[in-house]
C-alpha positions as CSV (number, residue, x, y, z in Angstrom):
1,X,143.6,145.0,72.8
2,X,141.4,141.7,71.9
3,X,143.5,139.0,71.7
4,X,142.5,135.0,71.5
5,X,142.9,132.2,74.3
6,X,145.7,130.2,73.4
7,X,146.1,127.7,75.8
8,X,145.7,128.1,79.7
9,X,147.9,127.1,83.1
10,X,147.3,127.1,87.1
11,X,149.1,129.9,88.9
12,X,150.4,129.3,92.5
13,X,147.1,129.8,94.0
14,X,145.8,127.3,92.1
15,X,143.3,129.8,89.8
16,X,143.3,129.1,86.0
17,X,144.7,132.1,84.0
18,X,144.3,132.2,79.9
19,X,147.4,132.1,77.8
20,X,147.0,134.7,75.4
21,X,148.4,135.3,71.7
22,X,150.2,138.0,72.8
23,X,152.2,136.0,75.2
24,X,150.5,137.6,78.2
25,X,148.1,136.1,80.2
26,X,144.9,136.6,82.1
27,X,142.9,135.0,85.1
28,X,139.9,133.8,84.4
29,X,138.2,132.5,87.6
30,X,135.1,130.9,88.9
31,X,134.1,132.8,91.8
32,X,130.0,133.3,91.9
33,X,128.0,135.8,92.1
34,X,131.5,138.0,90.9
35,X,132.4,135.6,87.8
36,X,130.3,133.2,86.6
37,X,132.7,130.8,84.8
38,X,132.0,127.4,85.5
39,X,133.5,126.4,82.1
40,X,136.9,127.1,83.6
41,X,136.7,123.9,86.2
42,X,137.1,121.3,83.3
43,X,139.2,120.6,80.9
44,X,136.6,120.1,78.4
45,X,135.0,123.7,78.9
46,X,138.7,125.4,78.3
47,X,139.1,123.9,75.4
48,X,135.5,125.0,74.1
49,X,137.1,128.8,74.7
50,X,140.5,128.2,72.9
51,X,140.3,130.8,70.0
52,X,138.2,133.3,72.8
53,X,138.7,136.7,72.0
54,X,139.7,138.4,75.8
55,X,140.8,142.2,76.3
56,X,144.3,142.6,77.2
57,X,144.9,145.7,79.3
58,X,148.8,144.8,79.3
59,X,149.4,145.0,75.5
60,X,146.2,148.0,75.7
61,X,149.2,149.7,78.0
62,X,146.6,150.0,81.0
């Protein structure tokens, strides 16, 4: 179910994972050539994707 980027924190091995609207959450790392998402390594590019529609599989019941 799409649901927007409300707000992000670290988990214990230190990758960022998206706070979503749902309450849920999902990682979004940087880890080239896998995922390309340099705009998670400062604070600047997270808050350009706050409001970022991501698909959650929790809430999808997957």
């Amino acid at each position: 179910m799409p649901q927007a980027i409300v707000g992000y924190h670290v988990d214990e091995e230190g990758h960022w994972v998206a706070d979503l609207a749902c309450g849920h959450g999902q990682h979004v790392r940087h880890n080239p050539p896998w995922q390309n998402r340099p705009w998670t390594q400062s604070e600047e590019g997270r808050r350009r994707h706050l409001g970022e529609i991501l698909y959650c599989r929790k809430c999808a019941g997957e």
